[in-house]
N, C-alpha and C positions, 0 to 999 in steps of 0.2 A: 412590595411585590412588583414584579415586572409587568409591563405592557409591550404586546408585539403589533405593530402593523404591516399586515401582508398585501402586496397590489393598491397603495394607497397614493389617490392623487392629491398632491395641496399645490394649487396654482393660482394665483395672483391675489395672493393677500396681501396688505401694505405695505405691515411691519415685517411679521413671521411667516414661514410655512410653517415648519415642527419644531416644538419646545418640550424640553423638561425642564423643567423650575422646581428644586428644592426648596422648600418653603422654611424646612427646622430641619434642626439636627437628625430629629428623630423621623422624621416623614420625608423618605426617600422618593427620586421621581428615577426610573430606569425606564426606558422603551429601547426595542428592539424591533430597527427596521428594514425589513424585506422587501427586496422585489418592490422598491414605489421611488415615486416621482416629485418632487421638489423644485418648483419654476416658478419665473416672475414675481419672485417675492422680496421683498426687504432683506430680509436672510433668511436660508433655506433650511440649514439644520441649525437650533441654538442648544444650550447645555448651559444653563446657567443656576447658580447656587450649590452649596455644598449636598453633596451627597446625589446631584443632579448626572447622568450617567444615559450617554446614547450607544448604542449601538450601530453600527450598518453593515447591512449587508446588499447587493448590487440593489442600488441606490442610484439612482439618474437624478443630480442635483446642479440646475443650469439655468439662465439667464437671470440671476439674483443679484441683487444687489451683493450681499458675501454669499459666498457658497455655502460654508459650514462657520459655526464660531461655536469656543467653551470660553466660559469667562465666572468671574464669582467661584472659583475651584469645582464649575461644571468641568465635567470630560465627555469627551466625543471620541471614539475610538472606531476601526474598521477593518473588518477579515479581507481587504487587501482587493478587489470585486466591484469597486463601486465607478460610476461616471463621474466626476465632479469636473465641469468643465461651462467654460462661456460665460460666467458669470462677473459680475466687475473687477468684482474681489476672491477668487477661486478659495483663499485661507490655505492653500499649500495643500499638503497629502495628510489626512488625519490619523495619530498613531496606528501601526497595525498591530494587530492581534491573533495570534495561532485561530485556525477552526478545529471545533473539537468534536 
């Protein structure tokens, strides 16, 4: 099942601001996230482990050490809307995806 956060701040946490972690095959991590904030962190959006799945949508993700990362067959994907900027490591533009 999916998880959304709307208006969500995560700011200066070491390692992460927001994670999915896929843990098994079977036990999906998906969130969907809206309208929030992603600073001072170690990296700002991650997406790691299979079946592990982020969304974003206008998304302000800056001064991180990386901006975004998918790693371990996590994906990171984005309706095209988001800030990603200022960060050491920006990670480039994260796929986009139609809005539907």
């Amino acid at each position: 099942m999916a998880k959304m956060a709307s208006a969500l701040v995560v700011v200066s946490m070491l390692l992460l601001g927001l994670l999915a972690e896929g843990a098994t095959a079977k036990q999906p991590a998906k969130l969907m996230l809206m309208r929030s904030v992603s600073a001072n962190n170690g990296t700002g959006v991650l997406a790691s482990g299979n079946r592990a799945a982020i969304l974003m949508r206008q998304m302000a993700v800056s001064g991180n050490g990386t901006g975004w990362k998918a790693e371990n067959a996590g994906m990171v994907s984005s309706y095209g809307d988001n800030s990603i900027d200022a960060n050491t490591d920006n990670g480039g533009n994260p796929p986009v995806i139609p809005t539907r």
